[in-house]
C-alpha positions as CSV (number, residue, x, y, z in Angstrom):
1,X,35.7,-22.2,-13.1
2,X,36.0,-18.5,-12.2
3,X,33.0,-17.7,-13.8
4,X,30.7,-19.6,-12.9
5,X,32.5,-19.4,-9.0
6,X,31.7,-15.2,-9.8
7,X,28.0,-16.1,-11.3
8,X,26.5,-18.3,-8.3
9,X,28.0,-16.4,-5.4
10,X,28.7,-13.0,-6.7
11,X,25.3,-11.0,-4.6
12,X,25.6,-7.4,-6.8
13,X,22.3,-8.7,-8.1
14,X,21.0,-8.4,-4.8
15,X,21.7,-5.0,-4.3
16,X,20.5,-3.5,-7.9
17,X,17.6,-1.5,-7.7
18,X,14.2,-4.1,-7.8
19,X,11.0,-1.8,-8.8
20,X,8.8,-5.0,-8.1
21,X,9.6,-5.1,-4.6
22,X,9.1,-1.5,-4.3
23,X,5.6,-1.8,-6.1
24,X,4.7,-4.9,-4.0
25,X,5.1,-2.9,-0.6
26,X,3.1,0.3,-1.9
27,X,0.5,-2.5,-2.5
28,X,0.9,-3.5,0.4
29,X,0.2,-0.1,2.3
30,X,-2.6,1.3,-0.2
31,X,-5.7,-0.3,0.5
32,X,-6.8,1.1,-3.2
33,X,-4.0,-0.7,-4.5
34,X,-4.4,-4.0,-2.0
35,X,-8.1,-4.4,-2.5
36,X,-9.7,-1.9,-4.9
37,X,-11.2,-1.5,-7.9
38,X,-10.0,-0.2,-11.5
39,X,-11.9,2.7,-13.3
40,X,-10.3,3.5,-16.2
41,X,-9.1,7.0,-17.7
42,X,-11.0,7.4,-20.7
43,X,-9.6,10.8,-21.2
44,X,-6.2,9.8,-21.9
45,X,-5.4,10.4,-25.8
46,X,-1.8,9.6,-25.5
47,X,-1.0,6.0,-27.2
48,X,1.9,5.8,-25.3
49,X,0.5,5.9,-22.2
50,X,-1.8,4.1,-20.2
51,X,-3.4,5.3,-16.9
52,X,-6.6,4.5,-14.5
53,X,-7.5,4.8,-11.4
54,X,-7.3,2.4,-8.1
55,X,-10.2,3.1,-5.4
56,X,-10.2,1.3,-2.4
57,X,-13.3,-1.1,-1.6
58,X,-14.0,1.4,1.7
59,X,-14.5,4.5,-0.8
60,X,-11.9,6.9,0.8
61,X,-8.8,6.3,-0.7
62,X,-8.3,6.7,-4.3
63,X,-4.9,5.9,-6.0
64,X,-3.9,7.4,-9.8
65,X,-1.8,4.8,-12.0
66,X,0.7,5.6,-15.3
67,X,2.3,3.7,-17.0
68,X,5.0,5.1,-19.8
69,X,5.2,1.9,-22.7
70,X,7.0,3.7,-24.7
71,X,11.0,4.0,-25.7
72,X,10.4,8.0,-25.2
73,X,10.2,10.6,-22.3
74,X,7.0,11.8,-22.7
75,X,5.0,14.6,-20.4
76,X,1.3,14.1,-19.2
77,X,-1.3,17.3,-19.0
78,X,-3.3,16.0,-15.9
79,X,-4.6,19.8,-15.8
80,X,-8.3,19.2,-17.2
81,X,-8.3,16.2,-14.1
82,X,-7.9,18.9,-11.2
83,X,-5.7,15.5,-9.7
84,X,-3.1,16.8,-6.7
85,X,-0.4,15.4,-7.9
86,X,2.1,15.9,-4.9
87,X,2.0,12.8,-3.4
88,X,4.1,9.8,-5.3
89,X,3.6,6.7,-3.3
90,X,6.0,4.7,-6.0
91,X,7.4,5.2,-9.2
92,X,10.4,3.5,-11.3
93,X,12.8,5.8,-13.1
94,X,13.0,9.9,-12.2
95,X,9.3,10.8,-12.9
96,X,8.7,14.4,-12.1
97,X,5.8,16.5,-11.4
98,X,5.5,20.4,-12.0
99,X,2.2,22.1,-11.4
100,X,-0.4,19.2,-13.1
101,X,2.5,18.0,-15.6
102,X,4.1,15.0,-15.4
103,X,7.3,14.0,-16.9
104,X,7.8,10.4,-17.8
105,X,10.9,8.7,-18.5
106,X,10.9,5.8,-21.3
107,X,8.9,2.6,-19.6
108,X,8.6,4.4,-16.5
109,X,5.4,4.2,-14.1
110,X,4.3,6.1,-11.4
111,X,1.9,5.8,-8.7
112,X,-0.1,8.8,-7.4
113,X,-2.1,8.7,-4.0
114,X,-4.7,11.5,-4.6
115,X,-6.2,11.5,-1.0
């Protein structure tokens, strides 16, 4: 009886980290992310990662989107894309930027607002 006393009233789930709520309200703020539309990165080589683009309907705001699927950390050249990468609207796991690299922890994503 313990246990399941601990199981359906013990809240530490509640207060674990919950990237889809996080995702969910930079959606919520990014019109690229709310309501735009998906070009993807053809230029990505990299099988382990996937990335496009988000612009928003309006034209002006342009959101960059990477995704890390595999069990690896794995670094990103975004150097031939001339992206500013210095604006992280939301990412899962300690992604990290330096100059136009971008370091990737195993099934991480980040989310880059580029204007």
């Amino acid at each position: 009886i313990y246990f399941l006393e601990q199981y359906f009233f013990d809240d530490a789930p509640l207060r674990r980290p919950q990237p889809h709520r996080t995702f969910a309200a930079a959606r919520n703020t990014s019109p690229a992310l709310a309501d735009g539309w998906l070009e993807t990165d053809s230029s990505n080589s990299d099988s382990r990662i996937s990335s496009w683009y988000m612009h928003a309907n309006s034209g002006d705001k342009v959101c960059l989107v990477i995704h890390n699927f595999s069990g690896q950390t794995v670094t990103v050249d975004r150097s031939a894309h001339g992206n500013n990468l210095s604006n992280i609207l939301v990412s899962n796991g300690a992604v990290s930027v330096t100059g136009s690299s971008v370091t990737m922890p195993a099934y991480s994503s980040v989310v880059f607002a580029l204007n």
